[in-house]
N, CA and C atoms as an extended XYZ file, in Angstrom:
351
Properties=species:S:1:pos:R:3:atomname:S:1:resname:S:1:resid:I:1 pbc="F F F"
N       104.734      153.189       51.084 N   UNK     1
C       105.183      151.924       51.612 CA  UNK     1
C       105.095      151.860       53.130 C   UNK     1
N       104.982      153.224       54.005 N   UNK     2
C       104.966      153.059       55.089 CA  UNK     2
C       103.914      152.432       55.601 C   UNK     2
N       102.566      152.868       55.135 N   UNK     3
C       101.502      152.925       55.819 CA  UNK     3
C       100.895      151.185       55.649 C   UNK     3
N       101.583      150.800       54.756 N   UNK     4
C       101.323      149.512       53.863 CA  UNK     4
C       101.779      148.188       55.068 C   UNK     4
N       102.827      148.598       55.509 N   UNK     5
C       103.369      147.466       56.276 CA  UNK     5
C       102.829      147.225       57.685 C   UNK     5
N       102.308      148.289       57.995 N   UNK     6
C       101.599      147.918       59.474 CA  UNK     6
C       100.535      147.981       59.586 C   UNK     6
N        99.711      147.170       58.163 N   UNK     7
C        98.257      146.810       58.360 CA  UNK     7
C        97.894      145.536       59.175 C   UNK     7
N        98.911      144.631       58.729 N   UNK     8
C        98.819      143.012       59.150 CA  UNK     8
C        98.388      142.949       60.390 C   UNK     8
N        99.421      143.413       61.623 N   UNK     9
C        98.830      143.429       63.266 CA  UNK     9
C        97.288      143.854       63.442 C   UNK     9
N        96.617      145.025       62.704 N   UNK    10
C        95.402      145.376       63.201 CA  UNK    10
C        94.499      144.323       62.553 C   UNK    10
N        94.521      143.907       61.424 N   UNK    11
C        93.904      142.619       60.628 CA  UNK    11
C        94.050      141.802       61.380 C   UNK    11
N        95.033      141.029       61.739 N   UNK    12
C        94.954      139.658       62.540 CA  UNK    12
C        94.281      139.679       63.935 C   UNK    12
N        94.347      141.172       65.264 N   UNK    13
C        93.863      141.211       65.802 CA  UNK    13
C        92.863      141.121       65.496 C   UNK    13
N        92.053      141.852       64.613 N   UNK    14
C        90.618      142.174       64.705 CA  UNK    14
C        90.079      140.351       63.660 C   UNK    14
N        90.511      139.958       63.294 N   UNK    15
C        90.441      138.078       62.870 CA  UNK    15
C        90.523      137.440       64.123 C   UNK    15
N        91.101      137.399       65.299 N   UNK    16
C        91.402      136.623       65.981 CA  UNK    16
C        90.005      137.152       67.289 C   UNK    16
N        89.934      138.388       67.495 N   UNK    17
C        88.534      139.109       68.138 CA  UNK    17
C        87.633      138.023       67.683 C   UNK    17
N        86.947      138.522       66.325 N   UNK    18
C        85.953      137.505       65.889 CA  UNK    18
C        85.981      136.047       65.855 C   UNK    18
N        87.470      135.655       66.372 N   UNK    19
C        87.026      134.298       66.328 CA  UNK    19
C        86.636      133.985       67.414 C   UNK    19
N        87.774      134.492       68.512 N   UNK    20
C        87.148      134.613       69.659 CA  UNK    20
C        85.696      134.473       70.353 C   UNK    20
N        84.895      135.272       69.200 N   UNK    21
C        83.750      135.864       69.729 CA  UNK    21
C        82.769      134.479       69.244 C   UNK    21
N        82.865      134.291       67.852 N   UNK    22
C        82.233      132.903       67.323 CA  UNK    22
C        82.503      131.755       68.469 C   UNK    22
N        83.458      131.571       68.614 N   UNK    23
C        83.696      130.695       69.708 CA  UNK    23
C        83.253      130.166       70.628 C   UNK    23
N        83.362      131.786       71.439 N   UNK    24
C        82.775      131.757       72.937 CA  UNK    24
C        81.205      131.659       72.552 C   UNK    24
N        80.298      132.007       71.467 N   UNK    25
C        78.707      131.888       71.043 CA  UNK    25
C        78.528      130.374       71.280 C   UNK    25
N        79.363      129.869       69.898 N   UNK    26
C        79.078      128.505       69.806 CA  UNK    26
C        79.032      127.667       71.483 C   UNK    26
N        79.533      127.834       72.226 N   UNK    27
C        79.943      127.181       73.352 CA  UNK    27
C        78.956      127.652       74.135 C   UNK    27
N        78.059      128.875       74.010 N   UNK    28
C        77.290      129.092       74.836 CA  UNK    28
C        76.029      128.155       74.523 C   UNK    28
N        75.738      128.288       73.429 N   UNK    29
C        74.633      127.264       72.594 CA  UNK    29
C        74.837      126.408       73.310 C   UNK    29
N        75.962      125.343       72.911 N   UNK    30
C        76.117      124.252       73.358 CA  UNK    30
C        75.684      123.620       74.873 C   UNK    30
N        75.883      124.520       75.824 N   UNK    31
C        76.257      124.444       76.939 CA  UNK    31
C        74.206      125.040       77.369 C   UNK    31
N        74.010      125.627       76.685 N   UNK    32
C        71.862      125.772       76.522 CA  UNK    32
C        71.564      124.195       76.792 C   UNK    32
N        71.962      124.057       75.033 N   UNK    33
C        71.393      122.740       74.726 CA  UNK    33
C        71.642      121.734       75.807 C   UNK    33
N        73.044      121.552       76.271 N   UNK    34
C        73.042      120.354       77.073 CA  UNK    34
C        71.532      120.648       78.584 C   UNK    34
N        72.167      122.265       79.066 N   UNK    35
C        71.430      122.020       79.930 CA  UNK    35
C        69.696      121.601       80.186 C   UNK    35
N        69.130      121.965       78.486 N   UNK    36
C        67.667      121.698       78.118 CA  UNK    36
C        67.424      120.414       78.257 C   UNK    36
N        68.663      119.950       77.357 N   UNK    37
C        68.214      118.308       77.744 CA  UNK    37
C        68.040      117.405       78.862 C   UNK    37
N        68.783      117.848       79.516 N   UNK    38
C        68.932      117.376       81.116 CA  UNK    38
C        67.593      117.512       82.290 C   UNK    38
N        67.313      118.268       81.768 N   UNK    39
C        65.988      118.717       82.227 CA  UNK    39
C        64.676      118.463       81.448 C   UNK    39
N        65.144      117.949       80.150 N   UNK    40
C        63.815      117.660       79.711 CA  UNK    40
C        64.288      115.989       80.268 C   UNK    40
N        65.014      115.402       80.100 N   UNK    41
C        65.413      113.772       80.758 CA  UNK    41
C        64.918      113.465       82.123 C   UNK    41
N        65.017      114.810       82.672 N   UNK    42
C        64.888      114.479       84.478 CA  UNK    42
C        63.360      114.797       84.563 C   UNK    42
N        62.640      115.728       83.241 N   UNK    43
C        61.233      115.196       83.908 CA  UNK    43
C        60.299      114.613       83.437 C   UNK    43
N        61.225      113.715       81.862 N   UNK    44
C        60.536      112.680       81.867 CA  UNK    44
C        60.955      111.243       82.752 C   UNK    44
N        61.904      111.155       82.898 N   UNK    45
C        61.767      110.281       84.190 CA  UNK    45
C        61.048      110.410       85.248 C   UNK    45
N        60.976      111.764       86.081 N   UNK    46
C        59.842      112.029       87.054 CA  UNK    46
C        58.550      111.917       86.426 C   UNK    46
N        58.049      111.929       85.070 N   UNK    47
C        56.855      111.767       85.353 CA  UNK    47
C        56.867      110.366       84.981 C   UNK    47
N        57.493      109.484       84.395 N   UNK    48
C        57.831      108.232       84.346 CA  UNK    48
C        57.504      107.469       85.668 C   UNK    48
N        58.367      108.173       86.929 N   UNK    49
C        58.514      107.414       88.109 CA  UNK    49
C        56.917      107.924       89.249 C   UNK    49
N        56.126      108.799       88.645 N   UNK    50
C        55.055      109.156       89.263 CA  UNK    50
C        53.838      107.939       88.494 C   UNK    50
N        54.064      107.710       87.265 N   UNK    51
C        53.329      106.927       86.685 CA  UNK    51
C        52.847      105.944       87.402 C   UNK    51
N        54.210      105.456       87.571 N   UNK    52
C        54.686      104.214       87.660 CA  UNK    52
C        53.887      104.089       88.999 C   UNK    52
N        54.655      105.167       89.985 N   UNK    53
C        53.572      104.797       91.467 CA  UNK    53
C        52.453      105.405       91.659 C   UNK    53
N        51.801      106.069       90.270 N   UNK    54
C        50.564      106.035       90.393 CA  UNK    54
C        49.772      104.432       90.339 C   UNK    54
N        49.738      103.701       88.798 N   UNK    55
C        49.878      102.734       88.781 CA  UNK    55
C        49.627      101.623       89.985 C   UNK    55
N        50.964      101.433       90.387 N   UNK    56
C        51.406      100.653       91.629 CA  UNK    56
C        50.086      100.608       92.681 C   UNK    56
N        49.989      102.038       92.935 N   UNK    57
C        48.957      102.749       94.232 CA  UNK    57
C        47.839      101.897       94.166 C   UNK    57
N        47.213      102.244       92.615 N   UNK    58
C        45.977      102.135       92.018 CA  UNK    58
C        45.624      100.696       92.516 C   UNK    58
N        46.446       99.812       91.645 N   UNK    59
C        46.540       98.524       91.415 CA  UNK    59
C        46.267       97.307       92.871 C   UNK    59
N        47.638       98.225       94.166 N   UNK    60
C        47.163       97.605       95.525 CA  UNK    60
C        46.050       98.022       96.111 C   UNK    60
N        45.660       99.273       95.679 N   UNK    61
C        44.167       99.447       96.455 CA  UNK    61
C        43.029       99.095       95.955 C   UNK    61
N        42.841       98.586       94.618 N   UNK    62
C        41.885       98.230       93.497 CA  UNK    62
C        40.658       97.591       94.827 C   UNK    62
N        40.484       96.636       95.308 N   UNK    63
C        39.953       95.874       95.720 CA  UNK    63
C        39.690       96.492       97.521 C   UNK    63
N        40.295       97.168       97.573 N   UNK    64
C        40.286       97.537       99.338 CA  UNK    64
C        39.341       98.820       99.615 C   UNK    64
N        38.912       98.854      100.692 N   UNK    65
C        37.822       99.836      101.239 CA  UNK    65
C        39.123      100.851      101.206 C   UNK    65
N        37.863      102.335      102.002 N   UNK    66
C        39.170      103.992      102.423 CA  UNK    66
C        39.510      103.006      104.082 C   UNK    66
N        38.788      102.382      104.471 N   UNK    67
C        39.769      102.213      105.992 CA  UNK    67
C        40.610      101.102      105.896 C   UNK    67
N        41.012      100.179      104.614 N   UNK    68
C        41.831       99.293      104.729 CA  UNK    68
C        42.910       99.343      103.607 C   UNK    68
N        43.435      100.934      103.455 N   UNK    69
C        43.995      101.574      102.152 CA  UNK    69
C        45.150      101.026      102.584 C   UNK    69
N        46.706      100.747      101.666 N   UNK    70
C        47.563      100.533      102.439 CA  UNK    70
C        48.365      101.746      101.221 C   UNK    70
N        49.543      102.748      101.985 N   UNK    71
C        49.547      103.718      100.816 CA  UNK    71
C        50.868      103.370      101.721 C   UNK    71
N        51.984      102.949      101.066 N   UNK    72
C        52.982      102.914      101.042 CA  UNK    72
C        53.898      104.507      101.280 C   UNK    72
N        55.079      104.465      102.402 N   UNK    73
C        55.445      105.922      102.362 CA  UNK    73
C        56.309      106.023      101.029 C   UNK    73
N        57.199      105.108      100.885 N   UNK    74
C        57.909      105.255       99.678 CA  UNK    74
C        58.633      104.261       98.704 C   UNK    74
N        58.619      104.377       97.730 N   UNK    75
C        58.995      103.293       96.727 CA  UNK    75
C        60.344      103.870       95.999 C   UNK    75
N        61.048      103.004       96.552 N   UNK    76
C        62.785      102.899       95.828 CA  UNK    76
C        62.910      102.511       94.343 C   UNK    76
N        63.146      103.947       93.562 N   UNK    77
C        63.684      102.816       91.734 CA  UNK    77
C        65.307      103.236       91.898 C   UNK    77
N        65.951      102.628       91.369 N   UNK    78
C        66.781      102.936       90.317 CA  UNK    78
C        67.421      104.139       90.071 C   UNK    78
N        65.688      104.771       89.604 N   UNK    79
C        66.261      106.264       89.244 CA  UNK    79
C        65.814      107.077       90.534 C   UNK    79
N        65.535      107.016       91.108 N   UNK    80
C        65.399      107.909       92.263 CA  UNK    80
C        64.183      106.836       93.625 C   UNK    80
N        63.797      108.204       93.990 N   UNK    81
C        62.510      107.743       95.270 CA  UNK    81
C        61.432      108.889       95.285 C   UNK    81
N        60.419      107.696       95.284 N   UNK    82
C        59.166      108.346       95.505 CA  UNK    82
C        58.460      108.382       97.078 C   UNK    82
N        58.191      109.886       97.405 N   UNK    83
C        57.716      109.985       98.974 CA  UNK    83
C        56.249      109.636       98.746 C   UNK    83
N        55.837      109.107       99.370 N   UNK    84
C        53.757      109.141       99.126 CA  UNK    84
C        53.600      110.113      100.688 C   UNK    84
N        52.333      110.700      100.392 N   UNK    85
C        51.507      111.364      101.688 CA  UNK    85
C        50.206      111.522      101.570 C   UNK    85
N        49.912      110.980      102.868 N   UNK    86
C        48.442      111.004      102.594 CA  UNK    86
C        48.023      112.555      102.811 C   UNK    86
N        47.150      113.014      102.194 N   UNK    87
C        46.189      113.806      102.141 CA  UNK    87
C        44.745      113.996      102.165 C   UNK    87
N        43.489      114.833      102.076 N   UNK    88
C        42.314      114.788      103.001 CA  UNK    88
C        41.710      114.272      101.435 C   UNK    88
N        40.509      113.070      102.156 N   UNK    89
C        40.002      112.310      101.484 CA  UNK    89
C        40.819      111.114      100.375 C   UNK    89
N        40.576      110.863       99.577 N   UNK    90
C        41.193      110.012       98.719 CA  UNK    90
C        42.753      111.003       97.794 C   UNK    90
N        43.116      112.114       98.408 N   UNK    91
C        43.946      112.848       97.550 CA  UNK    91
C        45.511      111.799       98.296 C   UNK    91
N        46.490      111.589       97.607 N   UNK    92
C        48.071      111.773       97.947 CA  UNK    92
C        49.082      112.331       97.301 C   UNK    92
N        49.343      112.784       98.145 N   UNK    93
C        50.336      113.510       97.271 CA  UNK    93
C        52.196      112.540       97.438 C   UNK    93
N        52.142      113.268       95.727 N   UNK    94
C        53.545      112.055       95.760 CA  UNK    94
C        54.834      113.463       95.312 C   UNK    94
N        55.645      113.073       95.897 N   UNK    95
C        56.543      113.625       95.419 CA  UNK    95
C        58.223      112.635       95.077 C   UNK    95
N        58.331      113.087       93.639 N   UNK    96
C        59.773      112.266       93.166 CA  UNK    96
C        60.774      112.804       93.071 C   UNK    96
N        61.879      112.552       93.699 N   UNK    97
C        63.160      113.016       93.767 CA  UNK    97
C        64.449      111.625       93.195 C   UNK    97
N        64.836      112.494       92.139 N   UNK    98
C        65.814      111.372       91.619 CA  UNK    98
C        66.874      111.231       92.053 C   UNK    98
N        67.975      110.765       91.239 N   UNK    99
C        69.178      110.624       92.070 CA  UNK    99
C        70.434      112.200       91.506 C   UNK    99
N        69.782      112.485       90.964 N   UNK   100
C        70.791      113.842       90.815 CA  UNK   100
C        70.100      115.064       91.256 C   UNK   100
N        69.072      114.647       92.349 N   UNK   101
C        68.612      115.988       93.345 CA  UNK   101
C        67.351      116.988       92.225 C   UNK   101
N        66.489      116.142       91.435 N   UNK   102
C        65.832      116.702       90.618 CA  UNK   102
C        64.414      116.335       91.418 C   UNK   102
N        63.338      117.438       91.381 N   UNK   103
C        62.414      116.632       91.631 CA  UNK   103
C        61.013      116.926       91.599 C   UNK   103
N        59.868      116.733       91.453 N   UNK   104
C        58.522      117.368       91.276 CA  UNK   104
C        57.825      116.764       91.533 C   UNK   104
N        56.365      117.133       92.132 N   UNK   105
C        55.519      116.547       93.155 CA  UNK   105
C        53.897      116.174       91.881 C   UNK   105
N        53.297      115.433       92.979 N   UNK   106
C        51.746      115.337       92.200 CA  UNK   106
C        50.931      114.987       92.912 C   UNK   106
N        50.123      114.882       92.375 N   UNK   107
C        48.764      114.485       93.199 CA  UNK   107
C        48.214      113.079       92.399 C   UNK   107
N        47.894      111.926       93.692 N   UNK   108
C        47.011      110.654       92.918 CA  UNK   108
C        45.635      110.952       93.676 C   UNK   108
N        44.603      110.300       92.886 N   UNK   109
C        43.483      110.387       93.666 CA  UNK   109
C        42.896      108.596       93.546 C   UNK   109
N        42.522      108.423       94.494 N   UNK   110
C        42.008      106.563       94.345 CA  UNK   110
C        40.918      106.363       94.706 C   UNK   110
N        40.157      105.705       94.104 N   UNK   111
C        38.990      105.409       93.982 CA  UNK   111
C        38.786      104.218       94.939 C   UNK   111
N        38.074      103.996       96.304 N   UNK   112
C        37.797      102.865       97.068 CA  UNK   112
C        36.830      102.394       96.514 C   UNK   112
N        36.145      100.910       97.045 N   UNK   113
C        35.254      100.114       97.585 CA  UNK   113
C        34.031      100.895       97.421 C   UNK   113
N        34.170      101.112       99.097 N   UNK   114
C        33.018      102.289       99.633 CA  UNK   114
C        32.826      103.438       99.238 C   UNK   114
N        33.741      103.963       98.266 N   UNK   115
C        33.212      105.097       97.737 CA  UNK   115
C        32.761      105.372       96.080 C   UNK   115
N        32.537      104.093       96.067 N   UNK   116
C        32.111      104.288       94.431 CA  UNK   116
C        30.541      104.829       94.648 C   UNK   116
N        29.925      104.341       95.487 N   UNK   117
C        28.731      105.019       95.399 CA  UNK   117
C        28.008      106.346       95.772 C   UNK   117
């Protein structure tokens, strides 16, 4: 009878360990997942918002020579801002930074007038 009665304490500790432990797992998952998503959100919006001023770029220069390019430094959304820079020959480089400090760069290339031929 002795040995019988002071099983309970080491059982419940070692139940309450493992839950512990399930616990703290599950929460780590969780806390993955959120951060995956967040980051898969922030760069489809960046490439959303590069589109977009690719697009834009394309569209105002459609019709204009390389010496009458007008390349905007930057375009304000919503979700963030896009820097433009010119670079050598028809390259710019854009870089998007959103509003929660996320951000990744690209390259547009535009086709002039005078240089289709």
């Amino acid at each position: 009878m002795r040995n019988r009665s002071g099983a309970i304490l080491p059982v419940t500790i070692f139940y309450l360990f493992l839950s512990q432990l399930f616990l703290t797992g599950v929460i780590q998952v969780y806390r993955n997942q959120m951060y995956l998503y967040q980051l898969t959100k922030n760069h489809y919006q960046a490439q959303t918002l590069l589109a977009y001023a690719e697009y834009w770029i394309q569209r105002k220069n459609a019709e204009r020579t390389y010496e009458e390019r007008d390349i905007p430094r930057a375009l304000v959304f919503q979700a963030g801002k896009v820097n433009c820079a010119e670079g050598d020959g028809e390259a710019i480089t854009v870089t998007v930074i959103l509003a929660d400090d996320y951000s990744e760069s690209g390259e547009i290339r535009i086709v002039y007038l005078d240089k289709l031929n």
